[in-house]
C-alpha positions as CSV (number, residue, x, y, z in Angstrom):
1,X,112.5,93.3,131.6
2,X,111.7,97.1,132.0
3,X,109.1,98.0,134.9
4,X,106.8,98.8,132.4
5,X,107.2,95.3,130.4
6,X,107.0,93.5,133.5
7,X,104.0,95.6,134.7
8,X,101.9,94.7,131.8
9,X,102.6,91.2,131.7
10,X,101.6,90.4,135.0
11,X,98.5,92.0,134.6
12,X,97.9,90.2,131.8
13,X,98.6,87.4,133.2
14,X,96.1,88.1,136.4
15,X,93.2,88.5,133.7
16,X,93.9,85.2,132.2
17,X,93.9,84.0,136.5
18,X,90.4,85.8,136.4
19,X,89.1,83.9,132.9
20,X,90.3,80.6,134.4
21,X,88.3,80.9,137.9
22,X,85.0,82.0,135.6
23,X,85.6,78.8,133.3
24,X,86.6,76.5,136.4
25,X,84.8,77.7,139.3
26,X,82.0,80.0,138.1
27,X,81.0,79.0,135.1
28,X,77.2,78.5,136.0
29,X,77.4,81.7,138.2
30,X,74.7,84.3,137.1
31,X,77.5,86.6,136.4
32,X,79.4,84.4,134.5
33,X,76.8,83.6,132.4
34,X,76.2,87.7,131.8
35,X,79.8,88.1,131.0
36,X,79.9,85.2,128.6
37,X,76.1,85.6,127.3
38,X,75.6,82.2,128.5
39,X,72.2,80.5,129.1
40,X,71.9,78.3,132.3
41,X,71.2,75.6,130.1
42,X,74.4,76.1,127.9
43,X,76.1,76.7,131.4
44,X,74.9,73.1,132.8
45,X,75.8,71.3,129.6
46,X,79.3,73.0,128.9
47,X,80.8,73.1,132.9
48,X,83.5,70.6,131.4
49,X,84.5,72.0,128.4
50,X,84.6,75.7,130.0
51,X,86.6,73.8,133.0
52,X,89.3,72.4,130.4
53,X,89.7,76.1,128.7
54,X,89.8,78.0,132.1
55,X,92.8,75.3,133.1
56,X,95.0,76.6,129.7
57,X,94.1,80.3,130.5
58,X,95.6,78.9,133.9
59,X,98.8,77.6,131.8
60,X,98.8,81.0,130.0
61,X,99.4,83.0,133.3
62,X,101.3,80.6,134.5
63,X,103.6,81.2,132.0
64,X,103.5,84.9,131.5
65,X,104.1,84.8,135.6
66,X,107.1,83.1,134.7
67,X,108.2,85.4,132.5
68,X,107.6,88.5,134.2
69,X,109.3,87.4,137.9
70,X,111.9,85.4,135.9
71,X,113.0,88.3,133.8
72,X,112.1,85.9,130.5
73,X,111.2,88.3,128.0
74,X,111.6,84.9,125.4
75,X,108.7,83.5,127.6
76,X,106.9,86.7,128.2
77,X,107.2,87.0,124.2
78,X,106.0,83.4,123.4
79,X,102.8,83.5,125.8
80,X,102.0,86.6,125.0
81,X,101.7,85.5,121.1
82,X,100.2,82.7,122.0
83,X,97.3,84.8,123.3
84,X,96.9,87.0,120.5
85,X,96.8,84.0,118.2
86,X,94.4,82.8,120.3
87,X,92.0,86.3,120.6
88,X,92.0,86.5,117.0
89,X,91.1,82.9,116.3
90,X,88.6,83.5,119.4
91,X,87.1,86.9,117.1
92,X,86.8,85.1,114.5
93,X,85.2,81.8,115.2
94,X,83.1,83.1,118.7
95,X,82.8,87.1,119.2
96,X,84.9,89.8,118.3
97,X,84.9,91.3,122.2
98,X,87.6,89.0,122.7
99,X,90.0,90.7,120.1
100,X,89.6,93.6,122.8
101,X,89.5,92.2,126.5
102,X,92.1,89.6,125.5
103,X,93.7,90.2,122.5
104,X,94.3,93.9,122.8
105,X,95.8,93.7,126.3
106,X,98.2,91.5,125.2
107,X,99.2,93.3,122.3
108,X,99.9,96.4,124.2
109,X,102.1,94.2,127.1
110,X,104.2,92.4,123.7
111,X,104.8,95.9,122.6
112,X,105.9,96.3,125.4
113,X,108.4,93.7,126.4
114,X,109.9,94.3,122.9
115,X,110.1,97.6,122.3
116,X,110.4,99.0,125.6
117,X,113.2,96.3,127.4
């Protein structure tokens, strides 16, 4: 993969690392709670199921990390499209910000890896 393709991929795949310790570790931080518009309340009574999606944002990094030192641009490809499926399911069925701080990096590394390899 191009320096620029790899680049992007990794840092998509550090903000996905970020998402997963706010859903596993913070969750019922104030400042988790700001950046998701979280109640404590909500916080206290959805720790588990915010754990369970912070571990596959884990899986996604995982696997774009995998990609990205591997030289995969298959893999970088299919997590990458995993996680814009997954932003524009999230826009339409939570809040469209996530089209933008998820989906919208990951567009911009997949145009990469496949246009710029």
């Amino acid at each position: 993969m191009s320096v620029i393709a790899t680049l992007s991929t990794i840092l998509v795949a550090l903000l996905h690392a970020y998402i997963l310790y706010l859903e596993m570790f913070a969750w019922e931080d104030t400042r988790t709670r700001k950046i998701f518009g979280t109640t404590e309340d909500f916080a206290k009574s959805t720790k588990a199921l915010a754990a369970n999606q912070g571990l596959y944002n884990g899986f996604l990094s995982a696997g774009l990390l995998w990609g990205a030192f591997g030289g995969k641009t298959d893999v970088a490809v299919f997590f990458l499209l995993c996680i814009c499926v997954a932003a524009a399911y999230g826009a339409r069925t939570v809040s469209k910000k996530i089209l933008f701080t998820q989906g919208l990096p990951a567009a911009i590394a997949l145009f990469a890896v496949v246009f710029l390899n």
